[in-house]
C-alpha positions in Angstrom: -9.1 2.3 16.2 -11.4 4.9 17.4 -12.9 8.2 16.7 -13.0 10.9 19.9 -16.3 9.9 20.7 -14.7 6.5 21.6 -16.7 4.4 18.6 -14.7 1.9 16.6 -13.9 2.9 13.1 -13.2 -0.2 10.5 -12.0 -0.3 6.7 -12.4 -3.8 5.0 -10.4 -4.5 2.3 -13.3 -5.4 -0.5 -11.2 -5.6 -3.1 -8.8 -8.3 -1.9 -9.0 -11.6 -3.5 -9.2 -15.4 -2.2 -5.8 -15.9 0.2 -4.8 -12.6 -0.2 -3.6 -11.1 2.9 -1.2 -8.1 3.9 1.9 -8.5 4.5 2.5 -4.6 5.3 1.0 -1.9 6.7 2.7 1.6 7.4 2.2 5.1 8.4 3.9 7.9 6.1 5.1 11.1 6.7 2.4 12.8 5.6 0.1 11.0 7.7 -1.8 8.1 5.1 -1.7 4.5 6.3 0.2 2.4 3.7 -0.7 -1.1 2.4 0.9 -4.1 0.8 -0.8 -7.3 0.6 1.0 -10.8 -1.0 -0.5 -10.4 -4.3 1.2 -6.9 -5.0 -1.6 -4.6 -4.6 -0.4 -1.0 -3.2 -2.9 1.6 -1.2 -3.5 4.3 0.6 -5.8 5.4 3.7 -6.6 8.6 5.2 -6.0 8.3 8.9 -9.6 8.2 9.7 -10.3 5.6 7.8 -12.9 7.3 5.5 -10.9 7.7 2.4 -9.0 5.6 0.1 -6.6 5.7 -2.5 -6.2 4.4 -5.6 -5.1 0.9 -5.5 -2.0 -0.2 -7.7 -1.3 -3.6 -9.0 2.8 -4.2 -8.8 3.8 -5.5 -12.1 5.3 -8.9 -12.8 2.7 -10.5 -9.6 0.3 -12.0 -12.5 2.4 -14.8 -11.5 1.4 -15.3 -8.0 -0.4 -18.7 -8.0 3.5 -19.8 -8.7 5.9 -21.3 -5.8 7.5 -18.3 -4.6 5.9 -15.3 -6.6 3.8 -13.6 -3.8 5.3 -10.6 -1.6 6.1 -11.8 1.3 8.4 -8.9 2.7 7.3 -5.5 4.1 8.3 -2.2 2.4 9.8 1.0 3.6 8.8 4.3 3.2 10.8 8.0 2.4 9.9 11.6 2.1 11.3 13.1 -1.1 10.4 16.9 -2.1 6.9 17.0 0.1 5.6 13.4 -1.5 5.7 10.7 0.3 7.8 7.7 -1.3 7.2 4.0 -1.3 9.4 1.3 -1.9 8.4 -1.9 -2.3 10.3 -5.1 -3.4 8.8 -8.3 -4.8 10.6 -11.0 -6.0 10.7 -10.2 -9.6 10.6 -6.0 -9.2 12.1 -3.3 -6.9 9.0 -0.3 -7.2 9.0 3.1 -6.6 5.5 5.0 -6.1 5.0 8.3 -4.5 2.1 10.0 -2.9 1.4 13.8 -2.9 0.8 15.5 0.7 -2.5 17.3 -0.5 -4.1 13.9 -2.2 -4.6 10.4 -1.7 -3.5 9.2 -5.0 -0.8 6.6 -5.7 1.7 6.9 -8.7 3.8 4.7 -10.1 7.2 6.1 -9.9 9.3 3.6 -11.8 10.4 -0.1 -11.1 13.1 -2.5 -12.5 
């Protein structure tokens, strides 16, 4: 990616641990890039890179060093009311989180 003076503009994921990787990456409707990696961590980027979300821990991944336990499927996203919606399903959880159109802050919407 670039900025309009043609330089390259990187985001490194700092707070991803050993063998985590993504496994998602999305664009919303609102215009925030969208992450998943296998360990269940959910968040959000500002299109130019320079701002980040909060970044969510899907429950029920504490389990992830087990066979089978890790996300391995991407996720989808909605528009519901102005916020942008999330799904993402793991293999013990389907989650809902939501982000508003004026912040870069993820919620938790509900799971199950």
């Amino acid at each position: 990616m670039t900025d309009e003076d043609g330089k390259k503009i990187r985001w490194e994921a700092k707070k991803f641990a050993k063998n985590e990787h993504l496994v998602g990456l999305q664009i919303t409707w609102n215009g925030k890039i969208v992450y998943v990696t296998n360990y269940g961590k959910v968040g959000a980027l500002s299109m130019t890179l320079d701002e980040e979300s909060n970044v969510v821990q899907l429950p029920g991944l504490d389990k992830v060093s087990l066979p089978n336990k890790m996300i391995t499927n991407s996720f989808c996203i909605d528009s519901e009311d102005g916020l942008d919606v999330i799904y993402v399903v793991t293999s013990l959880y389907m989650n809902k989180l939501s982000i508003p159109k004026d912040k870069l802050e993820l919620d938790v919407v509900w799971n199950t």
